[in-house]
MARLUMDREN-101364 format. One line per field, with one value per residue (C-alpha): residue number from 1; chain; x, y, z. Coordinates in steps of 0.02 Angstrom, whole numbers. Example, Ala and Ser with C-alpha at 12.3 -4.5 7.8 and 13.67 -1.06 7.14 Angstrom:
2
num <- [1/2] .
chaine <- [A/A] .
x <- [615/684] .
y <- [-225/-53] .
z <- [390/357] .
//
This chain:
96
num <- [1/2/3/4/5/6/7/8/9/10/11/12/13/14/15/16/17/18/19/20/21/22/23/24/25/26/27/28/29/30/31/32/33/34/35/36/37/38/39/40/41/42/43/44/45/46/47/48/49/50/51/52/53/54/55/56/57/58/59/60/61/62/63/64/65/66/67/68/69/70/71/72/73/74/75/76/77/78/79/80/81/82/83/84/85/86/87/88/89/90/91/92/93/94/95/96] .
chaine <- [A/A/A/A/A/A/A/A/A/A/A/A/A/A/A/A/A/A/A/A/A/A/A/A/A/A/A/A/A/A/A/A/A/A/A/A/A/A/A/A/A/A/A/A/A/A/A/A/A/A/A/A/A/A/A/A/A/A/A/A/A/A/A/A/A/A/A/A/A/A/A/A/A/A/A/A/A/A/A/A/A/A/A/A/A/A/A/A/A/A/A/A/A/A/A/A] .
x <- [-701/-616/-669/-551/-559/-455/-333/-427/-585/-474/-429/-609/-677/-554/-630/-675/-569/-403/-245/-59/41/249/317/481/613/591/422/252/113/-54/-217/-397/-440/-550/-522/-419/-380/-311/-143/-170/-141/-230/-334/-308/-380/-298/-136/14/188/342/500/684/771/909/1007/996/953/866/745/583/485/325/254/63/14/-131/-320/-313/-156/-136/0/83/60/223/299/193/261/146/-20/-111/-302/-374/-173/-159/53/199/202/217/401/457/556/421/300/429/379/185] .
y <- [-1262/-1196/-1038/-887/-704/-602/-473/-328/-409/-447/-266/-184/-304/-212/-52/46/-65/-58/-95/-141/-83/-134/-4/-52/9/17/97/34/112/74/173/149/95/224/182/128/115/5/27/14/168/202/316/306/407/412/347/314/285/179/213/180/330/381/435/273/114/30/162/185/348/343/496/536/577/694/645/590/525/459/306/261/103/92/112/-19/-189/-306/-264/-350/-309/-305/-289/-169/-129/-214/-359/-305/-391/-295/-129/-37/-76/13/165/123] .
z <- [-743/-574/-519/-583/-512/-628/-544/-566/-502/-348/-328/-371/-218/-137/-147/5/117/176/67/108/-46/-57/-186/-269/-162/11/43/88/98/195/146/113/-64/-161/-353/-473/-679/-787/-769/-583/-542/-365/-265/-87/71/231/167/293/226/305/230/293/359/247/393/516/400/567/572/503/472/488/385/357/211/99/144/-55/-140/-309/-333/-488/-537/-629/-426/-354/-312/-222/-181/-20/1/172/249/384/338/388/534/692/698/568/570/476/628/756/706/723] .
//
């Protein structure tokens, strides 16, 4: 039998580390992983949101957020473990 890593296994290796989360919509979200639950809701420190500006659709904000945040999971989209946010071609890293 192949090897199989379950999906919260993947994201409770991912604890501690960095995390690149693509809510639905338009916002992502980059933070540092500190816990989770079953219905992946997430704990994250050091969180840093990209959203589109509702004013200028070419422009990003880039907006800071709380030391400790708590996500939805309901909201969240994709999750990418060890991703440091959006490429640096992208419109999202503009406002790096």
């Amino acid at each position: 039998m192949a090897n199989r890593i379950l999906p919260l296994e993947l994201i409770d290796k991912a604890i501690g580390s960095k995390i690149w989360i693509l809510m639905r919509g338009t916002k992502e979200i980059v933070g540092n992983l500190r816990g989770f639950d079953d219905y992946v809701n997430l704990v994250l420190d050091d969180a840093i949101e990209y959203s589109p500006d509702p004013k200028d659709k070419t422009k990003i904000i880039k907006t800071e957020l709380k030391s400790e945040i708590l996500l939805n999971g309901n909201q969240i989209a994709v999750l990418v473990p060890g991703g440091t946010g959006p490429p640096e071609d992208s419109l999202a890293a503009k406002a790096r």
